[in-house]
N, C-alpha and C positions, 0 to 999 in steps of 0.2 A: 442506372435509373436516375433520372434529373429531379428536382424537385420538383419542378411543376410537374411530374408524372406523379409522383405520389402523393402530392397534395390532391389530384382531380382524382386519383382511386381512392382516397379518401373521407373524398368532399370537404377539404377544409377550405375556406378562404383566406385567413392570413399565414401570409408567406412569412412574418418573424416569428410564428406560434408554430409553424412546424418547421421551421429550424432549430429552434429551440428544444422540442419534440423529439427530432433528426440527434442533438447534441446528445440530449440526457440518453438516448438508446445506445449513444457508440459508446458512453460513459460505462452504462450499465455492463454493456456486452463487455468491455474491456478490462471491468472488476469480477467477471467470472470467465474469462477465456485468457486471462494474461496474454496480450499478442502484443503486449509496447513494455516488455522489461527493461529495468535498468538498472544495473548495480551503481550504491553506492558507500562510499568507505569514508570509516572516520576513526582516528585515533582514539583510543582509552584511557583518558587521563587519571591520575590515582584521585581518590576519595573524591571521583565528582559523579552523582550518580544519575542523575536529567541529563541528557541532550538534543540538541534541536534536530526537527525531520526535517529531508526536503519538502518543501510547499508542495510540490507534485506529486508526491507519495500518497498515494489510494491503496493499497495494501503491503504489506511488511510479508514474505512469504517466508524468508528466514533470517536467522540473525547469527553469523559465522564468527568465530573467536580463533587465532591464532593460538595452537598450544594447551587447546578446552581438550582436560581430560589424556593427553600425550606428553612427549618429551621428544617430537620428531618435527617439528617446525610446522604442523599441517593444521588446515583449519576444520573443525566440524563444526556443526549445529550446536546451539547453546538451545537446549531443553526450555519449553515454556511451560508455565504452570499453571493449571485451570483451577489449582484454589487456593484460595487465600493465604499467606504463609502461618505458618504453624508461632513462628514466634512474632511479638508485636516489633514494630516500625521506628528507629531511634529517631526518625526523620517527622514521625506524627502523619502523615500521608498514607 
């Protein structure tokens, strides 16, 4: 389907406002249907505990650790936390 076909089932008239329209819905669909993954890897530096996201990262679905919880070289899931930590923050954040 072309844009001007769903602009005239529509009835919109401007063609940048339902592109725009067109953008935000593949946006949407593609933060509930993951159809464009991509992994990406970053070293663990000691005692640094911020690091930068890709710019293009719209969701984090897991976050892999080398060595979390074994002694077999493998990687799992590092557990997220839905509350607040139990002890306070040396960092103040």
């Amino acid at each position: 389907m072309t844009v001007s076909e769903l602009m005239e089932r529509s009835g919109m008239n401007g063609t940048g406002r339902a592109i725009a329209y067109i953008k935000e819905a593949l946006e949407e669909i593609n933060m509930h249907a993951e159809t464009h993954v991509k992994v990406a890897k970053q070293d663990i530096i000691k005692d640094q505990r911020f690091y930068n996201l890709p710019f293009d990262a719209i969701k984090i679905i897991a976050i892999r650790c080398k060595n979390q919880n074994n002694s077999e070289d493998l990687y799992q899931n590092i557990p997220r936390s839905i509350y607040p930590p139990a002890r306070g923050d040396s960092d103040g954040i």
